[in-house]
C-alpha positions in Angstrom: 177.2 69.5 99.2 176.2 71.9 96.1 173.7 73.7 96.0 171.3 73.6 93.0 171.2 77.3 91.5 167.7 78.0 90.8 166.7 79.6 87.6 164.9 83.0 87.2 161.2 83.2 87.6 160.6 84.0 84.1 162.1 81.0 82.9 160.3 79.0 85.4 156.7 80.3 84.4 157.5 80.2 80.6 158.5 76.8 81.2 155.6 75.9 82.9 153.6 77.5 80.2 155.8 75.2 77.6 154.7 71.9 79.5 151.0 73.0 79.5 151.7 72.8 76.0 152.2 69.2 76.0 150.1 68.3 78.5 146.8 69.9 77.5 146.1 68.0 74.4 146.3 64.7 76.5 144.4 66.6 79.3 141.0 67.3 76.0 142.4 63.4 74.8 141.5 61.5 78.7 138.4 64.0 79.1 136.4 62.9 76.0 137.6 59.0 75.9 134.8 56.7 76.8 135.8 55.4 79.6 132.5 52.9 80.3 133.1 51.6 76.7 136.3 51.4 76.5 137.2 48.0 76.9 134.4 47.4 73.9 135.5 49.3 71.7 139.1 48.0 71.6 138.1 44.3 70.8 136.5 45.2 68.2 137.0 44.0 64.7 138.4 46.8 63.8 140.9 47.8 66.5 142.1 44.0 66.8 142.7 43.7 63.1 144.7 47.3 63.1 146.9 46.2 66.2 147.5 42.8 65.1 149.0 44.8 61.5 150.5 47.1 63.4 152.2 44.9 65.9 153.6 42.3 62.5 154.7 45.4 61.0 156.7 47.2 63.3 158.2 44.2 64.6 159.5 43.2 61.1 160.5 47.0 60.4 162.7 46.8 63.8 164.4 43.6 62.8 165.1 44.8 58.9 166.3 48.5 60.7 168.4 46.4 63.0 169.9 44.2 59.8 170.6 47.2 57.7 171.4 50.1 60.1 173.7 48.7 62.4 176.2 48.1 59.9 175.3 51.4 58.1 175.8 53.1 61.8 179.1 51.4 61.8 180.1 52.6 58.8 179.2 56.2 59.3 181.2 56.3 62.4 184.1 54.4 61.5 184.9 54.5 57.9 186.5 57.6 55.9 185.0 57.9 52.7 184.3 60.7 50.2 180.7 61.6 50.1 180.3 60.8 53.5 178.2 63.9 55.1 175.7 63.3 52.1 175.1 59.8 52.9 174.7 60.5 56.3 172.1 63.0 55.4 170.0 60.6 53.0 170.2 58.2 55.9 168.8 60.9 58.3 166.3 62.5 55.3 163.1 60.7 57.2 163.6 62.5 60.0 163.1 65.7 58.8 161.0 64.5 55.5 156.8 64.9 55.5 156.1 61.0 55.5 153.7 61.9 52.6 156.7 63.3 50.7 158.6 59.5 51.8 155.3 56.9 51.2 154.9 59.6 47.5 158.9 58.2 46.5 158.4 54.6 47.7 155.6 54.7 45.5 157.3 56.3 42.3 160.1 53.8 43.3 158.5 50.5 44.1 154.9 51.0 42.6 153.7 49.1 40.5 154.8 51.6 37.8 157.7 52.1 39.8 161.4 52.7 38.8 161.9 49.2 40.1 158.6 48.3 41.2 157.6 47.6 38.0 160.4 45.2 36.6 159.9 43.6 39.8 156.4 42.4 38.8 157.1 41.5 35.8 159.4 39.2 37.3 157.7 38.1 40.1 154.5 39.1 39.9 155.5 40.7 43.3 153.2 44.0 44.1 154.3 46.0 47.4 151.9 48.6 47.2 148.5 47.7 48.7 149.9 44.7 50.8 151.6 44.2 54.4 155.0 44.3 52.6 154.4 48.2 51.6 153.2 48.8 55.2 156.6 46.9 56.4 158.8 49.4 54.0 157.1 52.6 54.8 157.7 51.9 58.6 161.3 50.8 57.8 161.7 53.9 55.3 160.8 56.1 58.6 162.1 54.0 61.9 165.6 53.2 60.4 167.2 56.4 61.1 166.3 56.5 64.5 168.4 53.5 65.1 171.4 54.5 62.8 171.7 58.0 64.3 171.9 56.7 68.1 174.0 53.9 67.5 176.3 56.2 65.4 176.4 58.2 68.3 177.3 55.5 70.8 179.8 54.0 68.8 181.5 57.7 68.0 181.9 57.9 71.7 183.3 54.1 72.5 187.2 53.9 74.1 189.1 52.3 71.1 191.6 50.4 73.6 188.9 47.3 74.2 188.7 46.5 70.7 192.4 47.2 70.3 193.4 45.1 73.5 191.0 42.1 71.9 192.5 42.3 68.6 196.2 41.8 70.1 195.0 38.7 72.1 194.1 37.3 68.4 190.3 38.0 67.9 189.4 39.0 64.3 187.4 41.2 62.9 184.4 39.7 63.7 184.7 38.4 66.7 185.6 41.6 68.4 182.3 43.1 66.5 180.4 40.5 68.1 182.2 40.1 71.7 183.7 43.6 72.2 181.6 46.2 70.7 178.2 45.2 70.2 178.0 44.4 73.9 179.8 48.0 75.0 177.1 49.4 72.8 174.2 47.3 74.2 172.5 50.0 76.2 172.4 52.5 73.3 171.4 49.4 71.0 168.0 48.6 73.0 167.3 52.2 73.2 167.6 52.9 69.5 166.1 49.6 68.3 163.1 50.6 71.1 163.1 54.1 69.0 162.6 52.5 65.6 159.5 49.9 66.8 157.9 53.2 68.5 158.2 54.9 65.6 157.6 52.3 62.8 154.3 51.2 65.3 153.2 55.1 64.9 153.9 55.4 61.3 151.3 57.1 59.1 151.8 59.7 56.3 154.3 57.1 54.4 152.2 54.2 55.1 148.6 55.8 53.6 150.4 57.1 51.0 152.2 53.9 49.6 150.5 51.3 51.2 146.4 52.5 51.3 144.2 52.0 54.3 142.6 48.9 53.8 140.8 46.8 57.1 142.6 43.8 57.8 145.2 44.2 55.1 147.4 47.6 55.4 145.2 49.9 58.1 147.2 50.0 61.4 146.3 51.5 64.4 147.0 55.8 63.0 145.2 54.4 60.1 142.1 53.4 62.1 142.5 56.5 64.1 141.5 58.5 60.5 138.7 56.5 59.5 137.4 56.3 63.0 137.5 60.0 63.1 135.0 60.7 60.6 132.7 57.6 61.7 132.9 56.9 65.7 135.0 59.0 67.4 135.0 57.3 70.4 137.1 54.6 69.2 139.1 56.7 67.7 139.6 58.3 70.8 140.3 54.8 72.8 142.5 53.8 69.8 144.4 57.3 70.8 144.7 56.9 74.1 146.1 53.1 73.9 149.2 54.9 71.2 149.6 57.5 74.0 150.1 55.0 76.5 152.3 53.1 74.3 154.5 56.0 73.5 154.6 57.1 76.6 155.7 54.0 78.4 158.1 53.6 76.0 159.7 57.0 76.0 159.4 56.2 80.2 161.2 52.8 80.1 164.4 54.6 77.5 164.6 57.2 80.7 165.1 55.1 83.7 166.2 52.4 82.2 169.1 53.5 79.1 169.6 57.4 79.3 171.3 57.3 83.0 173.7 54.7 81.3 175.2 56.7 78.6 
């Protein structure tokens, strides 16, 4: 049997002092929620019109990531291109990007002034800005490279001689996509499509910024957090605490149920 070396004592207590980190804004977060009220304050109007947004939203933002950034992932990993680093970085630029800075260039892009906003509505009469639909791109603009980076990665790292063996037993193109690799990448799949809805349900900077904060229409549940913070703290404290659980549980479920897998 091995036996686990154990680390210096310095790293130990400057580790411990790292988790406190962490831990003691949710420590200030569970001592100042309202625990009598709580169960009030989350049906109200308010809060149920925010989570019902922000539950159409990120749901539609997770399917649109999955329809676009699978085969983006795919293409990143597999095909040789020139360019390809710089692609791969505009992919991955709302990672890194202030959301304000993303939510600022949907709105230059898809405004109603926008580069293609505008011909848009004079087209359509379509306006994105203001509406659900601006609240489902800004979480899209965000979530989507959370799903393309970890499927790139799983895909990177997948033994070739499946899909090879498959293709000499006849199967096209296709087919071995659908029967072969999709379901080798499965595990990383869930966990990077559970990423994007975490992260499209969390969204903020890009979503005020292109989309407003209006009740019933474009506030989600961040967006109710801000107002709440200048007019009842208390719900925004119980909205807070219901995204910490969410996130949490989420980031729980990817650990035990995804990350021993890989």
């Amino acid at each position: 049997m091995t036996r686990r070396r154990r680390n210096p004592l310095g790293v130990v207590i400057l580790a411990a002092i790292g988790l406190a980190f962490f831990a003691l804004p949710l420590v200030g977060l569970l001592t100042r929620a309202p625990w009598t009220d709580l169960p009030h304050l989350l049906t109200s109007e308010v809060v149920l019109d925010a989570l019902r947004l922000s539950l159409i939203s990120s749901l539609i933002a997770t399917s649109l990531s999955a329809l676009l950034g699978v085969p983006l992932a795919l293409m990143l990993a597999r095909a040789e291109f020139p360019g390809r680093s710089l692609v791969r970085g505009l992919v991955l630029l709302p990672l890194v990007l202030p959301p304000v800075v993303a939510g600022t260039a949907l709105l230059f892009t898809l405004g109603r002034r926008g580069v293609i906003g505008q011909p848009l509505n004079e087209a359509t009469g379509l306006v994105l800005p203001f509406s659900i639909w601006g609240v489902v791109i800004a979480a899209t603009l965000v979530a989507m490279p959370f799903l393309v980076i970890t499927v790139e990665s799983a895909v990177r790292n997948l033994d070739p001689k499946f899909e090879r063996a498959a293709t000499t037993l006849g199967a096209g193109r296709w087919e071995v996509l659908r029967r072969v690799t999709l379901p080798m990448i499965g595990p990383s799949l869930a966990a990077g499509l559970l990423l994007a809805w975490a992260r499209a349900f969390g969204e903020f900077g890009a979503t005020i910024t292109f989309a407003g904060n209006l009740q019933g229409r474009t506030q989600t549940l961040p967006l109710a957090v801000f107002v709440a913070l200048e007019q009842d703290r208390d719900t925004a404290v119980a909205i807070s605490l219901v995204m910490v659980a969410i996130s949490l549980g989420v980031l729980v479920l990817l650990r035990d149920r995804w990350w021993r897998a890989r």
